[in-house]
matplotlib code that plots the C-alpha trace (Angstrom):
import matplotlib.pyplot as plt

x = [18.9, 15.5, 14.4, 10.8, 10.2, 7.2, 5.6, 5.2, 1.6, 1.8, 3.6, 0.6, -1.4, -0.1, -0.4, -4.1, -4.7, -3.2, -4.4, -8.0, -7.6, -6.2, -8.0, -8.0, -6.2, -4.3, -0.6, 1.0, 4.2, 7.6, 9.0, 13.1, 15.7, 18.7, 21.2, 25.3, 27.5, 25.1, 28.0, 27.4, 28.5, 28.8, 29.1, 27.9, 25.3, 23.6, 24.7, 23.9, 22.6, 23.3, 21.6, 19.2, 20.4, 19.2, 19.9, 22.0, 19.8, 17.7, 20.5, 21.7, 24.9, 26.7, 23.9, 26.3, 26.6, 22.9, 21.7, 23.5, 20.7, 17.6, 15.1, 15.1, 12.1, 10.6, 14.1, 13.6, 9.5, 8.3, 5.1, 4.3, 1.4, 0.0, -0.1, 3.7, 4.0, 3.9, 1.0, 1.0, 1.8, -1.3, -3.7, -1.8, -2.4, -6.4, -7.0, -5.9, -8.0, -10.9, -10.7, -10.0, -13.6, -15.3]
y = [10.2, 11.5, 12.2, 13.5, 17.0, 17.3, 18.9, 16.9, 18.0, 16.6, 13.7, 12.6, 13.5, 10.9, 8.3, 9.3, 8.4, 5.4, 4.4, 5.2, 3.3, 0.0, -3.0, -5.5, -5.6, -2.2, -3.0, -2.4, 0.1, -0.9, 1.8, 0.7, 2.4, 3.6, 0.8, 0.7, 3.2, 4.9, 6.5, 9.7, 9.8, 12.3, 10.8, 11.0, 13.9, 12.3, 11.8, 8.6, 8.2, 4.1, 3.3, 5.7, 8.2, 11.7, 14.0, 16.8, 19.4, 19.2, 21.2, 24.1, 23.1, 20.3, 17.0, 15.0, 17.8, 18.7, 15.0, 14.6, 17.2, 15.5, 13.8, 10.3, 9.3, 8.2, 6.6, 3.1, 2.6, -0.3, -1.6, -5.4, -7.7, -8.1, -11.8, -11.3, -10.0, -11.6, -12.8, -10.3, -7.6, -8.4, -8.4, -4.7, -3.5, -5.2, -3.1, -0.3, -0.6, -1.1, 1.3, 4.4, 2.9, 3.1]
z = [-21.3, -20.6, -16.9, -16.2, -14.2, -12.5, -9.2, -6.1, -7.3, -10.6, -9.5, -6.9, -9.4, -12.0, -9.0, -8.6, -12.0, -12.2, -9.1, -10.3, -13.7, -12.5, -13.5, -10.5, -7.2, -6.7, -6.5, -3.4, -3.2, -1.4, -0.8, 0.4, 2.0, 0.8, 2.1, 2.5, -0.1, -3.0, -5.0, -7.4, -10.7, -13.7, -17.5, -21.0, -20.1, -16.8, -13.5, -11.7, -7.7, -7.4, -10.3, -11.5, -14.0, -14.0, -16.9, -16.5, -18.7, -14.9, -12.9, -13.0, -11.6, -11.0, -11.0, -9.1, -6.0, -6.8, -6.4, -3.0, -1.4, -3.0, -0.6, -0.6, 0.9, -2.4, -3.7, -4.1, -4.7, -6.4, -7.3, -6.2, -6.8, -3.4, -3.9, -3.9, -0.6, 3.0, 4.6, 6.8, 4.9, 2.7, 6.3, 7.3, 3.7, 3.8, 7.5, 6.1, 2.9, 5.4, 8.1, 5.2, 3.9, 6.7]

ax = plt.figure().add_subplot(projection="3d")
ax.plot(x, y, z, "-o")
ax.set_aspect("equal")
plt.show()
């Protein structure tokens, strides 16, 4: 299993560009939160936080024990045509858009 390492940096970065080199409307990003029992699991060379699998070659000790202390904040992100979303969501995301323009 491969997992990617990168810098916060490097990782907002990589958002940048693809921010910057999407055609049409920018997607929107949901980003959820962790909801109920996410079990940690160890197997075949990765260890698993719900469903996500992280290789193990990224810890120096045990992933399962290393994955419990990771910062969720970005755990769950998804990007969603805004046509997809609410009607309101689109407006909050569309004021936003405007007042960082102005």
């Amino acid at each position: 299993m491969t997992t990617n390492v990168l810098t916060l940096r490097e990782y907002g970065e990589m958002i940048i560009e693809l921010a910057d080199d999407w055609e049409d409307d920018q997607p929107a990003v949901l980003v959820g939160d962790v909801n109920g029992s996410v079990n940690c699991t160890e197997k075949d060379g990765f260890s698993n936080y719900g469903p996500v699998g992280y290789a193990h070659e990224c810890f120096d000790g045990n992933g399962v024990w290393e994955l419990g202390n990771g910062d969720l904040r970005f755990y769950g992100a998804m990007l969603m045509d805004q046509s997809d979303l609410a009607e309101d969501a689109q407006k909050a995301l569309a004021e936003r858009r405007n007042e960082s323009e102005a």
